[in-house]
N, C-alpha and C positions, 0 to 999 in steps of 0.2 A: 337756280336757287333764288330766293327772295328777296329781294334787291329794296324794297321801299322800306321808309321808317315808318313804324306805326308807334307813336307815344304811344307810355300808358305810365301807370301807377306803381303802386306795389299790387291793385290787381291784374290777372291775367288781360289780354287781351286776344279778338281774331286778327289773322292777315288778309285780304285776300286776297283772290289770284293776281298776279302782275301782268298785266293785260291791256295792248296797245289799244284803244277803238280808235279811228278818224270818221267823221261823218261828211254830209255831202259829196260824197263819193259816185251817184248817178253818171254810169256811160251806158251806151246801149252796144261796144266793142270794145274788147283790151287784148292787149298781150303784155303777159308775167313773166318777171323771173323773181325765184326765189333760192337762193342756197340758205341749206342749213346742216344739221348732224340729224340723222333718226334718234328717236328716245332709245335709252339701255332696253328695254324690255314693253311690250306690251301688253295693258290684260283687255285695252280697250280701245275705239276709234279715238284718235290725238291728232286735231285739226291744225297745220303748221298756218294756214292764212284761210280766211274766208271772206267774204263780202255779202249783203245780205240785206234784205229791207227793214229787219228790226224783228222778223219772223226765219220760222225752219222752211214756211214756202217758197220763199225764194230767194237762191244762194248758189253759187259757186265757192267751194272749198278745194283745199290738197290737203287729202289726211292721208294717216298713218293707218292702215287698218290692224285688226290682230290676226287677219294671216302673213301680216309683213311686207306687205304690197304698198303702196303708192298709189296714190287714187286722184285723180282730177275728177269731182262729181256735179255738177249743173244742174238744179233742182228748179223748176217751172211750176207755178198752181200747186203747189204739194207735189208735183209727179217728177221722178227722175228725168232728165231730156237728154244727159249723157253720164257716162261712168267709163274715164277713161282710166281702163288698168295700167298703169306703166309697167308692174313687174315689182319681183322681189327685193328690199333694200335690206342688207344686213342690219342688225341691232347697233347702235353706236355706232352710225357710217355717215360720212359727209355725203352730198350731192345736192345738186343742182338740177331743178329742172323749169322751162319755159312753158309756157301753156299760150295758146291760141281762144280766144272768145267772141261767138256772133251767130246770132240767131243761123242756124243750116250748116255752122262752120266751128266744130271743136275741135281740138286738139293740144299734144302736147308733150314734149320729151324730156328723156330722164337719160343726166352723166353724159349726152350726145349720139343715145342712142334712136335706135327705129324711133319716127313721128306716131303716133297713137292718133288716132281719128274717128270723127261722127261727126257724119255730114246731114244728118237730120235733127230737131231739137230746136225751140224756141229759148231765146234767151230770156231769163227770168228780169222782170219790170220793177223799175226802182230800187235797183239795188243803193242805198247811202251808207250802209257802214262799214266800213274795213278793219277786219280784228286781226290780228297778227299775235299768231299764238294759242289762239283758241276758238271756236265756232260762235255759235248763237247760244246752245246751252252748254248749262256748266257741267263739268263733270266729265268734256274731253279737252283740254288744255294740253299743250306743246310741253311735253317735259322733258327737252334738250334746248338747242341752243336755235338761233332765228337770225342767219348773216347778213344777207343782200337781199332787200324787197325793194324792185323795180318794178316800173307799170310805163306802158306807151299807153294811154286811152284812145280809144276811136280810128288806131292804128296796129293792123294786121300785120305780122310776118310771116312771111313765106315758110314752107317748114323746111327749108334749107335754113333760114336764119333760127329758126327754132332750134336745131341740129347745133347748130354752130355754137349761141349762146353758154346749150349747155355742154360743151366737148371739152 
């Protein structure tokens, strides 16, 4: 729900989205963890964190897709470099999952299940922003909740620890 104050008058006013960015965020490796709850319902992709250079060409995101799935996605020069499915999360569900990033080496687990993998893929170049809650463009915003956003930069884990994190 809408958490900022927006003065106004006795006229109307807009809100906008409530939306974390942090900038200078540039690593060229990470490993994530993020819990949170799925949105009630989808009609549309609902990006829970992304990182990005200020453009859609190069980003790593975890979104919501509308077939209900969970998505790690790694976007290079405008071209996909991986699309790790994790699988189906029910509507209104908690979970937790770790993700792995580095140019040759993605990955990444959901609730403590099976690692998801793609071991080919350039990692996208200057990424400095970190949105938490919503992507690059507007119009797919997190609409549930956003718990634990952890980051190791420039430090890999195993996908045993991957595993582990989220179990």
């Amino acid at each position: 729900f809408a958490s900022t104050y927006v003065p106004a008058t006795t006229a109307s006013a807009t809100r906008n989205a409530d939306v974390l960015v942090r900038s200078d965020m540039g690593v060229t490796s990470l490993t994530k963890f993020v819990t949170g709850r799925t949105p009630p319902g989808v009609g549309s992709e609902q990006v829970r964190w992304s990182r990005d250079d200020g453009s859609a060409a190069n980003r790593i995101r975890v979104l919501y897709k509308s077939d209900g799935h969970l998505h790690v996605i790694v976007t290079a020069g405008g071209v996909d470099q991986a699309d790790l499915d994790l699988g189906a999360v029910a509507f209104d569900a908690d979970f937790r999952l770790a993700l792995r990033a580095a140019s040759n080496d993605f990955a990444a687990s959901l609730n403590g299940g099976a690692v998801v993998t793609d071991a080919s893929g350039t990692m996208p170049p200057g990424l400095t922003n970190d949105r938490i809650g919503s992507g690059f463009s507007a119009g797919n915003e997190w609409f549930s909740t956003c718990a634990i956003d952890a980051e190791w930069q420039n430090k890999l884990a195993t996908d045993a620890e991957l595993r582990a994190l989220t179990a």
